[in-house]
C-alpha positions as CSV (number, residue, x, y, z in Angstrom):
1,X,54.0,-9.6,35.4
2,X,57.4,-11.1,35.5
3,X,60.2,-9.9,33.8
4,X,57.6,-7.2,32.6
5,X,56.3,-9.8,29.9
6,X,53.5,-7.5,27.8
7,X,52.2,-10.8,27.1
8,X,50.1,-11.1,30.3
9,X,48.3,-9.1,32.2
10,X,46.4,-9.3,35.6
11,X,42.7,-8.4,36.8
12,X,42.0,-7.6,40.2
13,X,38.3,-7.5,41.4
14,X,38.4,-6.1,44.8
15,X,34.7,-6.7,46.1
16,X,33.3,-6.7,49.8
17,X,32.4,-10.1,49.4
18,X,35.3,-11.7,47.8
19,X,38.5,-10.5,45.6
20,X,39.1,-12.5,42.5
21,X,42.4,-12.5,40.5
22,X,42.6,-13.4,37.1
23,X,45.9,-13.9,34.7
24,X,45.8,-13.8,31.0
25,X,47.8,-14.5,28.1
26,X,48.0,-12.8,25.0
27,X,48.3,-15.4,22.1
28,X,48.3,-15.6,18.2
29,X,45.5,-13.5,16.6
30,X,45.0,-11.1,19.5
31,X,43.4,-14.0,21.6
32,X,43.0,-13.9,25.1
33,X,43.9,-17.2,27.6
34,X,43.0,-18.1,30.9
35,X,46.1,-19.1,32.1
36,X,45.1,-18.7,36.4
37,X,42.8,-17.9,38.6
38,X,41.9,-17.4,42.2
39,X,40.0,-16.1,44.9
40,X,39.7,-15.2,48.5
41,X,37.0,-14.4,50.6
42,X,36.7,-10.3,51.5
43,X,36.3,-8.9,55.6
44,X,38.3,-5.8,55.0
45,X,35.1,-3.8,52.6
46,X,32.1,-2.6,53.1
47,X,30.2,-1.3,49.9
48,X,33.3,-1.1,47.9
49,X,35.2,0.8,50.6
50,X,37.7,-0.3,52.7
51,X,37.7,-0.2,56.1
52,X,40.2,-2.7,57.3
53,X,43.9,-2.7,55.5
54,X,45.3,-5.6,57.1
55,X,42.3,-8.2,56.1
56,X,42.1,-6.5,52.6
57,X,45.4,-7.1,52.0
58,X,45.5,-10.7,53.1
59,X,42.7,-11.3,50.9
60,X,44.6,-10.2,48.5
61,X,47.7,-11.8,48.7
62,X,45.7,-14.8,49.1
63,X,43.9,-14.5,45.4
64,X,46.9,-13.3,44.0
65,X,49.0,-16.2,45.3
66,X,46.3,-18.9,44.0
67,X,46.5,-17.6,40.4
68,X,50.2,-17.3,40.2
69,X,50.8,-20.8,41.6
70,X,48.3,-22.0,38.8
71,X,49.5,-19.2,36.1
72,X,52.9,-20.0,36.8
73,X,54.2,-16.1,36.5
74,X,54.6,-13.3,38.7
75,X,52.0,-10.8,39.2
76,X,54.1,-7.9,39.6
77,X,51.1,-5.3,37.8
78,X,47.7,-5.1,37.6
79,X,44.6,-3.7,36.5
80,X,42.0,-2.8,39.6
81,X,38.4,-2.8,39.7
82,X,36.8,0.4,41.6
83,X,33.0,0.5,42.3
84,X,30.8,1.6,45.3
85,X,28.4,4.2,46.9
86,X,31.4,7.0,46.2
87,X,31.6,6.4,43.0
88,X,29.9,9.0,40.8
89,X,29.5,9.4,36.8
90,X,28.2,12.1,34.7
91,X,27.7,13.4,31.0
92,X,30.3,16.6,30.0
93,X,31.1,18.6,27.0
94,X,34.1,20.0,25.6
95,X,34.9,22.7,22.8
96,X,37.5,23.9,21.0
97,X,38.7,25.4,17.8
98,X,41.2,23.1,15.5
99,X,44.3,24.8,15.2
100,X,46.9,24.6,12.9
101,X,46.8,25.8,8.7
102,X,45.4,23.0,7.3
103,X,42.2,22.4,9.9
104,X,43.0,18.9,10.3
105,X,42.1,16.9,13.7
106,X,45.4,15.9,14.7
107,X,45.7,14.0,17.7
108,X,46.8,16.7,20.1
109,X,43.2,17.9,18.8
110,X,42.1,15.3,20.9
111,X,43.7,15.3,23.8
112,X,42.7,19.3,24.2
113,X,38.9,18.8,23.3
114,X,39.2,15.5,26.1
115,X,40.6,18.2,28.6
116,X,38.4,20.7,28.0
117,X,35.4,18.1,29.2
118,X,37.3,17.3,31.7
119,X,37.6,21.2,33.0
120,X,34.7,20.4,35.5
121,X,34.5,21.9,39.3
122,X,34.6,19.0,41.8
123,X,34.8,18.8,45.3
124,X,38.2,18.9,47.0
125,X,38.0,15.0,48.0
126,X,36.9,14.1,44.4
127,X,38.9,12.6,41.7
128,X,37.9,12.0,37.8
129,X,39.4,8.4,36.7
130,X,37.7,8.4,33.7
131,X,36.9,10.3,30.9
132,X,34.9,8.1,28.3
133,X,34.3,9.8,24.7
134,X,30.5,9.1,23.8
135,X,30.8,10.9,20.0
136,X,32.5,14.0,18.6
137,X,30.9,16.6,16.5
138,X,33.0,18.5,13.8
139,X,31.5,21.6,12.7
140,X,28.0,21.0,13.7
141,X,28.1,17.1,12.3
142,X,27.7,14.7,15.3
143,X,27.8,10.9,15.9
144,X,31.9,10.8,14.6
145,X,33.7,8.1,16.5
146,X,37.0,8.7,15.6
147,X,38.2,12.6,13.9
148,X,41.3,12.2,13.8
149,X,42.9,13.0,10.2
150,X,39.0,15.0,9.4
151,X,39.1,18.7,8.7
152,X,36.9,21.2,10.2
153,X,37.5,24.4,12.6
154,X,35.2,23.2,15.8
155,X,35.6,20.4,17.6
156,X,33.2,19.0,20.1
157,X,33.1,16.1,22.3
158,X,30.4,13.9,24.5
159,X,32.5,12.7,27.5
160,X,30.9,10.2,30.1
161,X,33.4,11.7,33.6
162,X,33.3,9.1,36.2
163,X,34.6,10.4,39.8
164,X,35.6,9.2,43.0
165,X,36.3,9.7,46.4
166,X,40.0,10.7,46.4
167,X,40.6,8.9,50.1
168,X,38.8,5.7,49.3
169,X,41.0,5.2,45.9
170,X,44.0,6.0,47.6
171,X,43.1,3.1,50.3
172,X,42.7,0.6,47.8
173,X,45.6,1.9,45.9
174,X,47.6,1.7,49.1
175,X,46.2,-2.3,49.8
176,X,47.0,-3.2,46.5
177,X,50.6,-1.8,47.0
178,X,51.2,-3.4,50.5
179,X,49.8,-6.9,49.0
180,X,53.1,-6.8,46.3
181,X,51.3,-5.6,42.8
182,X,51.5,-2.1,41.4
183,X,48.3,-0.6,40.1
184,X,48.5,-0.2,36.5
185,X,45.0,0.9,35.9
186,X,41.9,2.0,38.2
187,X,38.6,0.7,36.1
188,X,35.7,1.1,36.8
189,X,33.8,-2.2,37.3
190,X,30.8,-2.0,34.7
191,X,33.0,-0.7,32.5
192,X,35.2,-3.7,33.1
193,X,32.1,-6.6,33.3
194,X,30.6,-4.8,30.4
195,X,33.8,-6.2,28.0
196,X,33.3,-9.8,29.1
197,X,29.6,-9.8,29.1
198,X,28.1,-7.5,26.6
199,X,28.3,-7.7,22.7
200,X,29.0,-5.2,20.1
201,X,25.7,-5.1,18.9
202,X,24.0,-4.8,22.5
203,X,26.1,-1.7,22.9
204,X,25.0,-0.1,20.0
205,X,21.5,-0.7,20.1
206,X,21.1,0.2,23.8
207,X,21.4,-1.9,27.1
208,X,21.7,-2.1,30.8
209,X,24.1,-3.7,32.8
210,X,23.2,-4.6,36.3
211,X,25.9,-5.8,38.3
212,X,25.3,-7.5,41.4
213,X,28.0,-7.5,44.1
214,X,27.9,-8.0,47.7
215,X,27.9,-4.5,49.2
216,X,26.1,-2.7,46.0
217,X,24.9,-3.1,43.2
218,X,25.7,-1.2,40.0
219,X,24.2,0.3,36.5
220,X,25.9,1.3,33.5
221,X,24.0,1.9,30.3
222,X,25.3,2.0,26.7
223,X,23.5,3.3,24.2
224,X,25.8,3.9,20.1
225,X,28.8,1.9,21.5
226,X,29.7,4.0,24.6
227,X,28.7,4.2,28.0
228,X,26.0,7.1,28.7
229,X,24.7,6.6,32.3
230,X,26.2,4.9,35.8
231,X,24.4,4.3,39.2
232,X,25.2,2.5,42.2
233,X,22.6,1.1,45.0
234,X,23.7,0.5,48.5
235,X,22.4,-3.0,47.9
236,X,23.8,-6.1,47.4
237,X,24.1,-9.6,47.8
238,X,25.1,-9.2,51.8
239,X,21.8,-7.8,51.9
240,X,20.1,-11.4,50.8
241,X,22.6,-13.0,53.4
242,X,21.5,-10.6,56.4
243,X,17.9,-11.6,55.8
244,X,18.0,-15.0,55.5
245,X,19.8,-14.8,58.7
246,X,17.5,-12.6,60.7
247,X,14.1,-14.4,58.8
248,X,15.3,-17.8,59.6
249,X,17.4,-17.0,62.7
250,X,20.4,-19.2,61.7
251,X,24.1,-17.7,61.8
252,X,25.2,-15.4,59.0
253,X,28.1,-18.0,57.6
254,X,24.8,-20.7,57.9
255,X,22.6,-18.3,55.9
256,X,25.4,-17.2,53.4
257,X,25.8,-21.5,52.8
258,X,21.9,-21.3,52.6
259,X,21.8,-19.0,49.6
260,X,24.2,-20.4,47.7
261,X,22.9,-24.2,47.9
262,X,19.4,-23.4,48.3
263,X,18.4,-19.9,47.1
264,X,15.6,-19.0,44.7
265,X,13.8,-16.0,44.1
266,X,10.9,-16.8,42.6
267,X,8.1,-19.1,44.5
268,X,7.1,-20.6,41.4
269,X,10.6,-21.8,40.7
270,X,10.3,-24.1,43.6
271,X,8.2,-27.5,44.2
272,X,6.0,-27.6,46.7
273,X,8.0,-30.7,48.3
274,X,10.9,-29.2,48.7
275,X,12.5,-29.2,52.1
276,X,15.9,-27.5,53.4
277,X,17.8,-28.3,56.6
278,X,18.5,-24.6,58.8
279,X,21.2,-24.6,61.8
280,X,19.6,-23.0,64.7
281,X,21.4,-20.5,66.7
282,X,22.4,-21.1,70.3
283,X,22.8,-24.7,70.0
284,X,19.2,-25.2,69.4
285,X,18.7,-28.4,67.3
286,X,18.3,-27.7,63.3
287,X,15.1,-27.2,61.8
288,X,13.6,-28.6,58.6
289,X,11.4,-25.6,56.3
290,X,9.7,-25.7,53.4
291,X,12.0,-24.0,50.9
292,X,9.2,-21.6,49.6
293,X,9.9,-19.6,53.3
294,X,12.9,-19.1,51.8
295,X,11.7,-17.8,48.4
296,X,9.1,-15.2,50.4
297,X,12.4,-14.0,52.2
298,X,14.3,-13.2,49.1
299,X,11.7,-12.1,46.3
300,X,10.9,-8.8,48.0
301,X,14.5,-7.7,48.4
302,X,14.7,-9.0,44.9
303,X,12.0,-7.0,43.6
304,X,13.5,-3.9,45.4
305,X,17.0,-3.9,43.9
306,X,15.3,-4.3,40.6
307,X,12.6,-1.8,41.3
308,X,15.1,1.0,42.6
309,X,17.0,0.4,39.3
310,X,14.0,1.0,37.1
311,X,13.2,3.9,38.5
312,X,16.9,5.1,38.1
313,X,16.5,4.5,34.4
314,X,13.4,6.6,34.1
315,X,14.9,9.0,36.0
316,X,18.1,9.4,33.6
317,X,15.6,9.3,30.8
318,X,16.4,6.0,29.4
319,X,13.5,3.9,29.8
320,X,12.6,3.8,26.0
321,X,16.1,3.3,24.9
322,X,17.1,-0.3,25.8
323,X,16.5,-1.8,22.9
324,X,18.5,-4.9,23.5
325,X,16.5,-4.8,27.2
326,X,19.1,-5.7,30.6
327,X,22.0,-8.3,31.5
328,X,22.6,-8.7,34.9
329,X,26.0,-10.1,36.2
330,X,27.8,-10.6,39.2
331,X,27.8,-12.9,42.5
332,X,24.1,-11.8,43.1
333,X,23.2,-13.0,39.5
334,X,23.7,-16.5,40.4
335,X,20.6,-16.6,42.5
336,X,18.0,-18.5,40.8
337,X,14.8,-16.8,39.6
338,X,16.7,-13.3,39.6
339,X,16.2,-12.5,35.7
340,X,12.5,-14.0,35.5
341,X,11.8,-11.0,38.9
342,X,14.0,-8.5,36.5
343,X,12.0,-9.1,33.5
344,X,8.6,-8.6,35.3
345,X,10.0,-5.3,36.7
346,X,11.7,-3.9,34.0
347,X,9.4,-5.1,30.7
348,X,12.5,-6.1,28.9
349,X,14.2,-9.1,27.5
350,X,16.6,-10.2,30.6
351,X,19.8,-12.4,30.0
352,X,22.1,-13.6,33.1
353,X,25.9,-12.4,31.6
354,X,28.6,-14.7,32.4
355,X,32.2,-13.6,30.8
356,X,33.0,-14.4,27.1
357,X,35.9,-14.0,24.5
358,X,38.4,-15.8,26.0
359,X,39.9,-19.2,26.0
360,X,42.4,-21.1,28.3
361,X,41.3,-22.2,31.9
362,X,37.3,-21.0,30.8
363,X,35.9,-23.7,32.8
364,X,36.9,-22.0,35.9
365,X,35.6,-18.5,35.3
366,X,32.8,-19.2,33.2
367,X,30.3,-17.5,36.4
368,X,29.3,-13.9,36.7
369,X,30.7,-13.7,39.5
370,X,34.0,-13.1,37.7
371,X,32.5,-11.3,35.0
372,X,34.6,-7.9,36.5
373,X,38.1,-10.0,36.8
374,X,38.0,-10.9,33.1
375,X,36.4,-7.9,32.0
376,X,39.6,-6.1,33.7
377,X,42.3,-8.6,31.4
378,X,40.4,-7.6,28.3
379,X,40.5,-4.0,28.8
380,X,43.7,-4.2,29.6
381,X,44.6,-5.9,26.6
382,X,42.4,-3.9,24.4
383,X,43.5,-0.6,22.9
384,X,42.4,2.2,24.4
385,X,39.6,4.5,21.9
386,X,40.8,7.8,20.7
387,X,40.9,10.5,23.4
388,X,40.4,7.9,26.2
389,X,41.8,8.7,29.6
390,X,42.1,7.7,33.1
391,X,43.6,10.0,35.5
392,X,45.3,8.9,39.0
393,X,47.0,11.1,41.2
394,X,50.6,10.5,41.9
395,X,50.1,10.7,45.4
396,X,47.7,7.9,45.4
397,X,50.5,5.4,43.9
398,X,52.5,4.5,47.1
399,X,55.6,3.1,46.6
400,X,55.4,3.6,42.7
401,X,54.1,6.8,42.5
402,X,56.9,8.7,40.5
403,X,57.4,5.7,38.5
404,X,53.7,5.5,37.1
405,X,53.5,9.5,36.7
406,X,55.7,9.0,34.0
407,X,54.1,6.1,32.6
408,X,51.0,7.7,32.2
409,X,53.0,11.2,31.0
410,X,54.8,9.0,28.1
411,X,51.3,7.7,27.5
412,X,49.1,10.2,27.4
């Protein structure tokens, strides 16, 4: 930020749909503020990966500059949000034996048993970004959140790893370079939509989190406080645009305008009066449909997304441990009817999560569709937990590349 002010901070939420930017403050008693916001519409992704640099980073430079003109700072750093089909995630374990004459977990302890999870074989092209600690066991005792300062001779540790393709986070890394902000963080975006949406308690009793973007949409499930599970489905919200477009043959930007205004999942949502007006292609003159044609076009691709991510639960094995049941979030969340559809798929309790904790200019991000944007400002305010890492290549920094690899060097 300018002048390198630790008091704000900056969320960037780099979707194929739209890119949000989000500014915060940090006030008296560790609060978070709003202070600006903005957003710009997305051509440059598809499914979280970029395939056109010049239109990303106009899109960018267009959110960015419609939050500092309402912030009234500089966004000179910023926390990113990284999802899509290349992402991967997937449970590890580390060992090691305490060192030192006293057998106390010291915090380079940490750091080694963290490493040793880390010591995974991956594909040449593949990157670890994060390396979440679910619980540590000392000397055959499990479920310990924090050793450090406990004595023992064995240390273990539950890491969630979360991977990605090493060219597609150096193309964002690269957009967000060219668009004037350095890349302070790479997050991944449940992990980021799960700090504005989900609650303490939800965490530790067990929960999904579906967030649904335009390209994809993406699970993360936390079970005792820490993330144990994370999917992605080539499916998003584009995927509601493209077939309202073909099933009513009216232009994409017509159907996209369609959803938004008019869409609704659920048939018995919708009065049997209701009308909508749809563009015709061509020229031809508009036509006026019952609005339940549009409900029978989005229910089944509804109940698909939610139906592929039920069967990813029971396929992780977590089906009976969502006690707290599913939140969905995101742009696609809007849609009317979508958690009545979820709740008949999954047998849950269902909430829609819009983002919480944090004052200011609320108003104006109050939708889940910047649930990942302020997620991003509160992990970036928030305190890392003990042994927590995220890992970027120097290479993948650009311009700041040296400068960061000591950052995260004096950090680490």
């Amino acid at each position: 930020m300018a002048r390198r002010n630790d008091r704000f901070v900056a969320g960037l939420d780099i979707g194929t749909t739209k890119i949000c930017c989000v500014i915060a403050e940090r006030v008296e008693g560790g609060r978070l503020d709003i202070i600006g916001y903005g957003r710009a519409a997305s051509r440059g992704l598809r499914k979280g990966v970029v395939v056109n640099v010049d239109q990303t980073v106009d899109a960018l430079k267009a959110a960015v500059e419609e939050a500092e003109l309402m912030a009234g700072v500089t966004v000179e750093r910023g926390y990113v949000g990284v999802a899509g089909g290349h992402i991967r995630g997937f449970n590890s374990r580390g060992v090691i034996a305490i060192s030192g004459r006293e057998r106390e977990v010291t915090r380079e302890d940490v750091d080694r048993v963290i490493e040793s999870a880390r010591a995974v074989q991956l594909p040449a092209d593949r990157v670890i970004f994060h390396a979440v600690p679910q619980d540590f066991i000392l000397d055959g005792v499990g479920e310990i959140r924090d050793p450090l300062g406990m004595t023992g001779s064995r240390l273990e540790v539950n890491v969630h790893l979360v991977t990605g393709s090493m060219p597609s986070l150096s193309n964002i890394t690269n957009c967000v370079n060219r668009a004037g902000v350095e890349v302070q963080e790479m997050v991944l975006e449940q992990i980021a939509a799960a700090e504005s949406t989900l609650r303490t308690d939800e965490k530790e009793l067990g929960i999904a989190l579906v967030d649904i973007g335009g390209g994809t949409t993406d699970l993360a499930i936390f079970e005792q406080g820490s993330i144990c599970h994370t999917a992605a489905l080539p499916t998003g919200g584009d995927h509601f645009t493209n077939d309202i477009a073909v099933g009513l043959r009216t232009p994409v930007p017509e159907a996209e305008r369609i959803k938004v205004k008019y869409g609704c999942c659920l048939a018995s949502l919708v009065e049997d009066d209701q009308t909508i007006e749809v563009p015709s292609v061509g020229g031809r003159k508009p036509r006026v449909l019952s609005r339940h044609i549009l409900c029978e076009i989005l229910q089944p691709r509804t109940e698909e997304i939610f139906t592929l991510l039920h069967e990813e639960i029971v396929r992780a094995g977590y089906e009976d441990n969502l006690t707290c049941g599913v939140v969905v979030t995101g742009g696609g969340a809007i849609l009317e009817g979508v958690p009545e559809i979820a709740e008949q798929i999954f047998d849950l309790p269902v909430r829609r999560g819009s983002p919480e904790g944090v004052g200011g200019l609320m108003d104006g991000v109050a939708s889940p569709e910047f649930s990942t944007a302020v997620g991003l400002v509160k992990h970036g305010l928030a305190s890392p937990g003990p042994g927590y890492r995220t890992h970027v290549p120097s290479h993948m920094l650009g311009r700041v590349g040296e400068r960061m690899k000591s950052w995260f060097s004096e950090l680490f």
